[in-house]
Every structure is written in structure tokens, then in C-alpha cells.
C-alpha positions as CSV (number, residue, x, y, z in Angstrom):
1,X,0.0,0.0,0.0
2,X,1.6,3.4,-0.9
3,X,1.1,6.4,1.4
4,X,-0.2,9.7,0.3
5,X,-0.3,12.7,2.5
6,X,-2.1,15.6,1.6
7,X,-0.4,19.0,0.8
8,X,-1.4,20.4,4.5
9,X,0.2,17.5,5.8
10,X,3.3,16.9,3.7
11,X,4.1,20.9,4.5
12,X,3.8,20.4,8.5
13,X,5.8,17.4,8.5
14,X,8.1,19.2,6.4
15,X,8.0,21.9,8.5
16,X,8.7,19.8,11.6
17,X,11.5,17.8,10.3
18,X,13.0,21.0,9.5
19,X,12.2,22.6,13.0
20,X,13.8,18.9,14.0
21,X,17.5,19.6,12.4
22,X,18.1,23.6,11.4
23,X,20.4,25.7,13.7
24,X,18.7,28.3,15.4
25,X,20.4,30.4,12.8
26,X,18.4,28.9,10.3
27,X,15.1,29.6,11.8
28,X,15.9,33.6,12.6
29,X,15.9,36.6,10.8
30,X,18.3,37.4,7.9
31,X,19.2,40.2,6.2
32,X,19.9,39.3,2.8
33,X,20.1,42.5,1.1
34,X,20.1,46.2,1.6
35,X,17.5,47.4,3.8
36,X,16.8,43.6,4.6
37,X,14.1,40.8,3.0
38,X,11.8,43.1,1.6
39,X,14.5,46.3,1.1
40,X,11.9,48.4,3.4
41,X,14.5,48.4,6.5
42,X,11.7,46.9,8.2
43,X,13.0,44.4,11.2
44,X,10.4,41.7,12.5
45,X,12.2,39.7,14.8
46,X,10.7,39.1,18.1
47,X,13.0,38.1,21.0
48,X,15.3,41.6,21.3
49,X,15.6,44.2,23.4
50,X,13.3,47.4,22.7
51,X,15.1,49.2,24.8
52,X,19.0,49.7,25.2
53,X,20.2,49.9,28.8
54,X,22.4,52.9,30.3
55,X,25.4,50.0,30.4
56,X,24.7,49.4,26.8
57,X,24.6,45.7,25.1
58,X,27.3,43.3,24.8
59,X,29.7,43.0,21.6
60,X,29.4,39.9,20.6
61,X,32.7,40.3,18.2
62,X,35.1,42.5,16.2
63,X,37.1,41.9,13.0
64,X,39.3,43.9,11.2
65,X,37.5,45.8,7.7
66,X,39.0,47.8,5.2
67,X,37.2,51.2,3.6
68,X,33.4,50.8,2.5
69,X,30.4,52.2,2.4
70,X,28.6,49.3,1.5
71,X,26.6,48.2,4.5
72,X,26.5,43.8,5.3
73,X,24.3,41.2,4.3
74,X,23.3,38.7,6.6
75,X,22.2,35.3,5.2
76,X,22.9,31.7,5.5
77,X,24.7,31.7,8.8
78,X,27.3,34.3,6.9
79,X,28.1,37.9,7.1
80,X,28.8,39.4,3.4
81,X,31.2,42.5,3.3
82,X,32.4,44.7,0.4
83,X,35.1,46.9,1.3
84,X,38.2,48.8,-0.6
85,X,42.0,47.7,0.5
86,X,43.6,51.1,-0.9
87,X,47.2,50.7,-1.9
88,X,48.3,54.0,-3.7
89,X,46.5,57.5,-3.0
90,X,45.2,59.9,-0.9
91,X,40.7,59.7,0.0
92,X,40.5,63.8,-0.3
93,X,36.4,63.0,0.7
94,X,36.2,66.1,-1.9
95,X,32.1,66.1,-3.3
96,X,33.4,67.9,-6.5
97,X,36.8,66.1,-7.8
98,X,37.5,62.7,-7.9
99,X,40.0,60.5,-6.1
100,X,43.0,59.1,-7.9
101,X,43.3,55.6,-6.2
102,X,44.6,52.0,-6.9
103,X,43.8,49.2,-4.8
104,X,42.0,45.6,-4.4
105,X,37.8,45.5,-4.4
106,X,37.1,42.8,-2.4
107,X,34.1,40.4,-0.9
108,X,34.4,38.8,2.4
109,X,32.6,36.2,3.7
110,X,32.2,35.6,7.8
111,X,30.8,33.5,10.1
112,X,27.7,35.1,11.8
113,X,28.3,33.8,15.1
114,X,32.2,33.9,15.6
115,X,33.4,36.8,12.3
116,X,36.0,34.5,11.3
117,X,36.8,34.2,8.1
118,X,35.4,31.4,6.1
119,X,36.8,32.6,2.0
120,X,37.3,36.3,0.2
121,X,37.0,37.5,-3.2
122,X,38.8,40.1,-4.3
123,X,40.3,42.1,-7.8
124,X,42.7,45.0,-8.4
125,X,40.8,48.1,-9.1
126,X,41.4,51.5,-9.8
127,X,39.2,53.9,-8.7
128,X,38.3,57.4,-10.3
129,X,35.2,58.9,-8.2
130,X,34.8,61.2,-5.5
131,X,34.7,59.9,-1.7
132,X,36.6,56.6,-3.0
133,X,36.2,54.8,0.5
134,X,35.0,51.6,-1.2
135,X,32.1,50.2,-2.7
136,X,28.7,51.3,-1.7
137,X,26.2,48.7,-2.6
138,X,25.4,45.7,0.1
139,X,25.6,42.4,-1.2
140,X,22.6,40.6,-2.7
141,X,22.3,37.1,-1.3
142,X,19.7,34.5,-3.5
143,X,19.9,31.2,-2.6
144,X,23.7,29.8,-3.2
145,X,24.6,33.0,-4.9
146,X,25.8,36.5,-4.0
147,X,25.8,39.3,-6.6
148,X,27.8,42.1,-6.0
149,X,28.5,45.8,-7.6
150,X,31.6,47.4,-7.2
151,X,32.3,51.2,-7.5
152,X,33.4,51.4,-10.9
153,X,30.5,48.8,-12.5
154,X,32.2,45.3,-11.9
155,X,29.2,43.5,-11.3
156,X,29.8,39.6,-10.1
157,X,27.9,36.5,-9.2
158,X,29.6,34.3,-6.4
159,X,28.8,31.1,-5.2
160,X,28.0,31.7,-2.0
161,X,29.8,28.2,-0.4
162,X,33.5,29.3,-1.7
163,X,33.4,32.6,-3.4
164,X,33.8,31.2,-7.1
165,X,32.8,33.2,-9.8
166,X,29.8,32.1,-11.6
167,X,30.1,35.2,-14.0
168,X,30.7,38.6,-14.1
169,X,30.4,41.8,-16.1
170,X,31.9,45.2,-16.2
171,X,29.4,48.1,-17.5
172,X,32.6,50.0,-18.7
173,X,33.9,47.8,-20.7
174,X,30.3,45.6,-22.1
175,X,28.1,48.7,-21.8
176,X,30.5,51.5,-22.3
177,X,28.5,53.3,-19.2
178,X,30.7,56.2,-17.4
179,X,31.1,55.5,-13.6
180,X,29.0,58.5,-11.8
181,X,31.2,60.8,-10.1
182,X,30.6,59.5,-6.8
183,X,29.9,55.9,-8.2
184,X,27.8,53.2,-8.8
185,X,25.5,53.1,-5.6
186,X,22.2,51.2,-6.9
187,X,21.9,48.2,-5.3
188,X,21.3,45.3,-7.7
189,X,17.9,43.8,-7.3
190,X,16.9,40.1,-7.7
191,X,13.5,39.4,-8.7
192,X,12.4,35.9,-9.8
193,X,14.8,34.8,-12.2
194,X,16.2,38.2,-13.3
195,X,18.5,40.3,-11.8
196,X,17.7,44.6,-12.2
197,X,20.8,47.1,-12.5
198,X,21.3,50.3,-12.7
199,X,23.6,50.8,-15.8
200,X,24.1,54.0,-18.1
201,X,24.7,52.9,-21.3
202,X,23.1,53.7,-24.2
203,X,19.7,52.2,-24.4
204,X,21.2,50.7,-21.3
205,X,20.1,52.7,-18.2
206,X,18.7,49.7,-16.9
207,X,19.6,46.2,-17.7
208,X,17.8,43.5,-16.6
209,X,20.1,40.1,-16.5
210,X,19.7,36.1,-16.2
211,X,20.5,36.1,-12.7
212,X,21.7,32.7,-13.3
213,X,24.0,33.0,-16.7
214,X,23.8,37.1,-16.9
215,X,23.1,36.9,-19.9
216,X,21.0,40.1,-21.1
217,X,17.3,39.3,-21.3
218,X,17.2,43.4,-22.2
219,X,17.6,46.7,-21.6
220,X,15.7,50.1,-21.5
221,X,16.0,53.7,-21.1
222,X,18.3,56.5,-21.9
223,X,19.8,59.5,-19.5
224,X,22.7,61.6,-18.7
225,X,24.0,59.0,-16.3
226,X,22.4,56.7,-14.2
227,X,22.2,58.0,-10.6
228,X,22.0,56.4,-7.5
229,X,18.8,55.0,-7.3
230,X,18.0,51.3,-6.8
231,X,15.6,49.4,-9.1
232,X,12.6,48.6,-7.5
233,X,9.3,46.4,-8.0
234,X,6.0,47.0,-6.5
235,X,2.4,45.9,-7.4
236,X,-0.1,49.1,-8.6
237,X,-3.4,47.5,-8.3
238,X,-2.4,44.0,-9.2
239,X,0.3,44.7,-11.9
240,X,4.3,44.3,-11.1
241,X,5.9,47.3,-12.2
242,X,9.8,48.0,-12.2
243,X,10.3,51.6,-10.6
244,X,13.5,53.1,-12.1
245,X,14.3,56.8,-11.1
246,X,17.0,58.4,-13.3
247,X,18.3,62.2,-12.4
248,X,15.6,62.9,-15.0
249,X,12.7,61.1,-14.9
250,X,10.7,58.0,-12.3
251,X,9.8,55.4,-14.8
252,X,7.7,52.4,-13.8
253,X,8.7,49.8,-16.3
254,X,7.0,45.9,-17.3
255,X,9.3,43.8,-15.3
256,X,9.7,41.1,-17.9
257,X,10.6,43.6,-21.0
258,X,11.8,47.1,-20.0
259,X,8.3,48.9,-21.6
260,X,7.4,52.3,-20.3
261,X,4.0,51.9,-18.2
262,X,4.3,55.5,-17.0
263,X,6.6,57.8,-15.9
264,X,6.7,61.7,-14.2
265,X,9.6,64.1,-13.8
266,X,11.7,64.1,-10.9
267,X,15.0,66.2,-10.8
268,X,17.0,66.1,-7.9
269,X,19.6,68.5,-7.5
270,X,23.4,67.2,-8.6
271,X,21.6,64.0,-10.7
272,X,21.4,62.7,-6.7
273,X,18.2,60.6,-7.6
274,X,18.8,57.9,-4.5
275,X,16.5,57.4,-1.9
276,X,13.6,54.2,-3.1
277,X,10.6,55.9,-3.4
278,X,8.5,54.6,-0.9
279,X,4.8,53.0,-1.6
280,X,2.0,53.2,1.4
281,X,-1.1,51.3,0.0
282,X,-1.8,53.4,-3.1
283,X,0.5,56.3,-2.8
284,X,4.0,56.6,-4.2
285,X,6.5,58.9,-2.2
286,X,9.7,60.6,-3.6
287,X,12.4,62.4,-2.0
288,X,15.4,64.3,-2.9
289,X,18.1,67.1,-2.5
290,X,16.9,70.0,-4.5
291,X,13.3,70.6,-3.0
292,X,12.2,66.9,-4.4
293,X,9.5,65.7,-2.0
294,X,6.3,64.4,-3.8
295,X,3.6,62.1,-2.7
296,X,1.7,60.6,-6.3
297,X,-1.2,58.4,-6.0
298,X,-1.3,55.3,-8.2
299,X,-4.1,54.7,-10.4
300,X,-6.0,51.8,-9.6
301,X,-5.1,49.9,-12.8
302,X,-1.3,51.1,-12.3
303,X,-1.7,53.0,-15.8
304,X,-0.3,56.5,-14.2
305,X,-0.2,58.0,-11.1
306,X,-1.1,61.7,-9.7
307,X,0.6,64.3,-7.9
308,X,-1.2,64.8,-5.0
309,X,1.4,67.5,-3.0
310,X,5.1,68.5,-3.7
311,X,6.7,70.2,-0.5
312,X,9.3,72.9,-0.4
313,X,13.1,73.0,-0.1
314,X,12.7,74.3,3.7
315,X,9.4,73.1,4.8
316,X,9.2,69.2,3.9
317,X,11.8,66.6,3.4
318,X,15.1,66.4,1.4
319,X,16.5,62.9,1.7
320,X,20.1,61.8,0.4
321,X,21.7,59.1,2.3
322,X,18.7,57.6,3.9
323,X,15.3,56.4,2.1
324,X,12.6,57.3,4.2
325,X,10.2,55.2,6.0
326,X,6.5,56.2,4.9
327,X,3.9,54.4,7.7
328,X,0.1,55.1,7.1
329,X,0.6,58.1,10.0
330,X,4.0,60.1,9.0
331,X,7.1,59.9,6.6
332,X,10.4,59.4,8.6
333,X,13.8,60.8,7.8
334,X,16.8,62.5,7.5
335,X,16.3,66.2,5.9
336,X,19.5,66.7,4.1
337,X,19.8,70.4,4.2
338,X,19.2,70.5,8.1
339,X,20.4,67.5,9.4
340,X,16.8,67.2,11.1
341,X,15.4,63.8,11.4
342,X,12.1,64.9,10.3
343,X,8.2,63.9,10.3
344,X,6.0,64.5,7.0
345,X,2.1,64.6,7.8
346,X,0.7,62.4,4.5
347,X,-1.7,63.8,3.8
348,X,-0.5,67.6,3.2
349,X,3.3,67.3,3.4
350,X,3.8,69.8,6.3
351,X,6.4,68.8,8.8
352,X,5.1,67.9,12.2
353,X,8.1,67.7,13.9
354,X,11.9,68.0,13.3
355,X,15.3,67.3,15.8
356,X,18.8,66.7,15.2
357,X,19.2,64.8,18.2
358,X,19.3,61.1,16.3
359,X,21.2,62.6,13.7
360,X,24.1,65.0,14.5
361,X,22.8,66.1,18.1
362,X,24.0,69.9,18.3
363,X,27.0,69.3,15.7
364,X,26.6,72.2,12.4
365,X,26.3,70.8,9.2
366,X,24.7,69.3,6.0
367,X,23.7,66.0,5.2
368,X,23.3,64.7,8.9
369,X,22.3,60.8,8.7
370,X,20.9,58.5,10.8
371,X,19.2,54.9,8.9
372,X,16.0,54.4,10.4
373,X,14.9,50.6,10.7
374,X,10.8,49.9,12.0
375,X,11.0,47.1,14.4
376,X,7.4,45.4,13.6
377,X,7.1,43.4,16.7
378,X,7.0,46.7,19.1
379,X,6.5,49.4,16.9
380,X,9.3,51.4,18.0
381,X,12.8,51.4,16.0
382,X,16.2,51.1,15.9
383,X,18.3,54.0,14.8
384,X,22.2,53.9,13.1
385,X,23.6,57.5,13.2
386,X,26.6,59.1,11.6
387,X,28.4,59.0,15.0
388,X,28.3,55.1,14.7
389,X,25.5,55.0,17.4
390,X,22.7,52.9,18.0
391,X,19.5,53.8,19.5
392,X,16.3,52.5,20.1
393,X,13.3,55.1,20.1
394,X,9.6,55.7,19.7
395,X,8.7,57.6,16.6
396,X,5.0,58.7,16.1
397,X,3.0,62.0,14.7
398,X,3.6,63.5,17.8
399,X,7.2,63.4,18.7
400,X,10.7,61.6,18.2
401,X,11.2,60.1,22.2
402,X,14.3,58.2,22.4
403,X,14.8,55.1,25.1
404,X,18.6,54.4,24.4
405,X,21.6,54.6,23.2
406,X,24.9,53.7,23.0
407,X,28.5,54.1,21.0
408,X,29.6,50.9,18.4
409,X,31.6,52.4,16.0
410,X,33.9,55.3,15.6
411,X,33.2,57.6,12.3
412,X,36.4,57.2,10.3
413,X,35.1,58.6,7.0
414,X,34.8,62.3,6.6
415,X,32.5,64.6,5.1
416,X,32.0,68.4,4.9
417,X,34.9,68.3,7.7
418,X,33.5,66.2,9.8
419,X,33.9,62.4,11.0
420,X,31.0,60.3,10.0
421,X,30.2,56.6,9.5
422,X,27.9,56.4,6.4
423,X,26.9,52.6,5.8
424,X,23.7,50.9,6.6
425,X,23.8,48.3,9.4
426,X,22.2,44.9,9.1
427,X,19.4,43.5,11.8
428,X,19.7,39.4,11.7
429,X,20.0,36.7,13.8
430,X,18.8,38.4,17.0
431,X,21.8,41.0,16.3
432,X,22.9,44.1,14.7
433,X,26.0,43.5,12.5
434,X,27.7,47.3,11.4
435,X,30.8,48.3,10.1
436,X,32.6,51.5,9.3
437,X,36.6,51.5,7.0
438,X,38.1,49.9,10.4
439,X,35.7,47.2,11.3
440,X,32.8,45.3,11.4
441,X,31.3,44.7,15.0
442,X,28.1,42.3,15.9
443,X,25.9,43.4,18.6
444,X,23.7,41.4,20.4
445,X,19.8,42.2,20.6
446,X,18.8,38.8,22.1
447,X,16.1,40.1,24.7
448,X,17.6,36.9,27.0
């Protein structure tokens, strides 16, 4: 007599059996790309502390990192960092003029419980951009691969057991795409069996790749350069559509062939198109230097959308470094011009509050950061400054009240003449893993 379990039952037994032999590693959070599982920055582990204590949380370890702005991904049991080992040169951290540097792009891989080593890959490159303290782009993690992009467009696929290349492209040299002055920054995204980057080549802003072979399935768009924007998909009504924000223009493209569905302009100051526009139900939320803040409401058949506000320079939000969290009640983040960590009513675009106390506390200066990650499970959040501090607070309509802090990393970057930290931590595993151009440090959150 054969045995046939139902499809309810095969999954719980699966389920179990699992449950039975994976680590608790397996079964936790991960991080596998930037801004985590869903690139929202949203954290939903349970189990952690909501609150940090005046004596701080322990370290769990520290290893040695070379320069990068790329912030970790967290998958597998395995920390993935992309850092910059400079051998010849001077970082000037000079916005305008571009550093004159050689050295070795490399991707480490570590253990998530211990940060030892377990392989590296790594190639000479040059690099010809301003602030040239290393990549910027996290490391996507799918399955058993890893897909990283490198400052100047070397864009590889890694097995993610030894580091071996599965393929790789250059956008100089197969796209003829200029590197931005300060870069290529767009995080690649992997949807299904493709895999979205940013580009710059003619015809080529966006290319969309067989994440398994990269070979080109196509390729779509034309502009000046290519920004700093990642590619992103989100559902209008119930059609996928590939949102692609050049320093000219936000597309939303078909997913599977690169056709314009609709787009609107959107010109940030500088080409700095780089915070994901955030969706909240129907509405579509934009942000940049240059006086960029627009909320657009999608049409219910995802055919267009319509501007419903577009705040000031001085009187809404201006985001750079930090996408902005958009919640049903406010829009969260970091006002570029001030430094203010600011609140956006919705429905109007008028700021209900603004403090610099997350960001650059009574320090003078522009761009102030601090990466703002929503920690489901509470509803409160954790914070990542430019002072390489976290902190836990409350953030609602009303107010920004914070409930801890405390010092991890030392800012060892600079900008407008000051020290800052500028790369995104990772929440996984019960434990915040963040790095600045001297090290990477995991910080435990367990609530136990």
C-alpha cells in the first residue's frame, strides 16, 4: 500500500522535520540585502531588546574591515562585506573632484556567530570617483549566490559556499557606461529569475540580467548618467511594475521587457536621484536634494499615477543618504539640508516635527544621517547614526522620544569636515551587525 499525505500535511511534516535539524540560525531573521528581506528596513524579529540599557549591550565580536560604504548582508549563517584595501593615493572625501586611487575591491565572507573568516574575493581596481572609500552597494544574497557591484561597474555573481565566480560583467567595458562621479551606488535587485541594475549605457540605463548565466534578457532607457537610485518592484493595483528613477525622470517599467508603463519628472539637485521611493497602500513617495518631496497616488489599474502634494526645499523633506520610511501616519527621515530627522504629515506634506538629536545632536552641518529601521514586533525602532550610534526610540505624529543609546563604531570617514560613518547596518540573527573603514562589530539584541 503506498502512502499519500495531503499537501497540508506533507508541508507540517516538512515543516517539523526542519524545526527537528536547522540551527537556530536557520530559523531567525536574515538580512539578505540592503534594507533587509523586503529592502523596506523593516526588522520583524521578536526576541530583542526594545530598549537599550544605560550599560549598553554586549559585543558579541570584532574583526578587522578595510574602507566601505557598503553596509552587510546577513544570510545563511554568513556575514557578506564589500570593502576597498587602498594601496596607492590619498581619499580627499572632496564632493566635486575625484579621487586618484589603486587598490583591491574585495568580498568577504564571515561567520555570523564567531566573524572568522570562512573565504574572500577580491580584484585590483582602480578607482576614479569622489569619496573613493570603497564600494557602496550591500551584497545581494539569493539562494547559493551572491551578486555584488563594485564602485566602478564590476558586477559579479559568487557562489556563496567558496566565493567562485559564476560570472561577471563590467558596465565600462560591455556597456560602455561612465562610472558617476561619486559611483555606482544602486543596489542590484533580484526578482524571480532576473537580476535589475542600474547601468548607463546607451539604451542601457537599466539592464535586466539572467541572474543565473547574466546573460541580457534586455535593456531600457536613456539619460545623462544613471544616478544612485535602486531598481525597485512594487504591485499598482495587481500589476508588477519595475520603478527606475533616473536624475531625470521616475519610470515604472513591465518587469519582464523594460516597456514604459508610466513615468513623471523628478529632478533632484546634482543627478542625486537615491532614496527608493516609498509605496504606502496606493500612494508613491519621492524624496530628494533639491526641494524633491512628492507624494503621487497610483491609479488603480497602475496606468499613471497623480501628484497629490510637492513640498518645499525648507518646509518638507530632502532625503540623500537615507530612504525614508512612509507608515500610514508620517514619513520618517533624514532632511539633508538640516540635518533634522524629520516627520511628514501624509496627507498635506507639512512637517510635524523636526530634531537633530538622532542625527548629529548639536554638531553644524549638512547632510546629517541617521538609517531608520521599524522594528514590527514593538513598533518602535532602531536607529544607526553618523556618530556610529545605535538607538532604540519611539517615533510617532507627535514626537521623536528616544529610550537608548549607546556608542559601536567610531566615524572614520569624513564629510564636509567632519567624521561620519555612512553605511547601513544589518538586523539578523537576533543581532545588529555594522561596520565602518576599520571594522565590522556584531551586537547582540537577544532580549535573553
Amino acid at each position: 500500500m503506498t502512502l499519500r499525505l495531503s499537501s497540508v500535511a506533507y508541508r507540517c511534516a516538512a515543516c517539523l522535520l526542519a524545526c527537528s535539524v536547522l540551527s537556530p540560525l536557520a530559523l531567525a531573521d536574515e538580512w539578505p540585502q540592503w534594507l533587509g528581506p523586503d529592502r523596506d528596513a523593516t526588522y520583524s524579529e521578536s526576541g530583542v531588546v526594545t530598549e537599550i540599557p544605560a550599560d549598553g549591550l554586549p559585543i558579541k565580536w570584532r574583526v578587522p574591515a578595510a574602507t566601505g560604504y557598503a553596509g552587510p548582508a546577513v544570510a545563511d549563517g554568513k556575514v557578506f562585506l564589500f570593502e576597498y584595501e587602498i594601496t596607492d593615493g590619498e581619499l580627499t572625501f572632496s564632493a566635486g573632484r575625484p579621487d586618484e586611487l589603486d587598490g583591491t575591491e574585495r568580498l568577504r565572507c564571515l561567520d555570523a556567530e564567531t566573524g572568522e573568516e570562512l573565504w574572500k574575493h577580491e580584484y585590483k581596481r582602480p578607482y576614479r570617483v569622489s569619496y573613493g572609500g570603497g564600494p557602496r552597494c550591500t551584497p545581494t544574497v539569493d539562494g547559493d549566490r551572491v551578486y555584488t557591484l563594485g564602485a566602478e561597474g564590476d558586477l559579479h555573481c559568487l557562489n556563496t559556499a567558496d566565493g567562485s565566480v559564476v560570472w561577471k560583467k563590467n558596465f565600462r567595458d560591455d556597456y560602455s557606461a561612465a562610472t558617476p562621479i561619486w559611483g555606482h551606488a544602486a543596489h542590484p535587485l533580484v526578482d524571480g529569475d532576473t537580476l535589475y541594475c542600474m547601468v548607463g549605457g546607451a539604451d542601457a540605463l537599466v539592464v535586466a540580467f539572467d541572474k543565473q548565466t547574466g546573460e541580457e534578457k534586455w535593456s531600457a532607457l536613456n539619460d545623462s548618467e544613471p544616478g544612485y537610485c535602486p531598481p525597485n518592484i512594487i504591485l499598482a493595483g495587481k500589476q508588477p511594475q519595475l520603478l527606475i528613477w533616473s536624475p531625470q525622470n521616475l519610470y515604472a517599467l513591465k518587469p519582464n521587457s523594460g516597456e514604459v508603463i508610466w513615468s513623471v519628472p523628478a529632478k533632484p539637485s546634482y543627478g542625486m536621484a537615491i532614496a527608493r521611493p516609498q509605496k504606502q497602500g496606493d500612494k508613491l513617495y519621492v524624496s530628494a536634494i533639491g526641494g524633491v518631496s512628492v507624494l503621487m497616488q497610483l491609479k488603480p489599474d497602475g496606468s499613471d499615477v497623480e501628484v497629490l502634494w510637492s513640498g518645499g526645499a525648507s518646509d518638507s523633506l530632502q532625503a540623500a543618504n537615507v530612504t525614508p520610511i512612509f507608515t500610514p501616519e508620517a514619513i520618517y527621515g533624514p532632511d539633508c539640508q538640516s540635518s533634522e530627522l524629520v516627520a511628514l504629515s501624509p496627507e498635506d506634506g507639512s512637517r510635524l516635527w523636526a530634531t537633530k538629536r538622532p542625527t548629529m545632536g548639536d554638531e553644524r552641518g549638512r547632510h546629517g544621517t541617521a538609517f531608520v529601521v521599524p522594528h514590527t514586533p514593538s513598533g518602535d525602532y532602531f536607529l544607526f547614526n553618523e556618530q556610529g550610534d545605535l538607538i532604540t526610540a519611539r517615533l510617532t505624529p507627535d514626537a521623536y522620544t528616544e529610550t537608548g543609546r549607546m556608542h559601536v563604531l567610531a566615524p572614520t570617514s569624513s564629510s564636509f569636515g567632519r567624521d561620519v560613518v555612512w553605511s547601513c547596518p544589518a538586523f539578523a540573527y537576533q543581532a545588529v551587525f555594522a561596520r565602518n573603514d576599520k571594522e565590522i562589530v556584531c551586537v547582540d539584541l537577544s532580549a535573553e
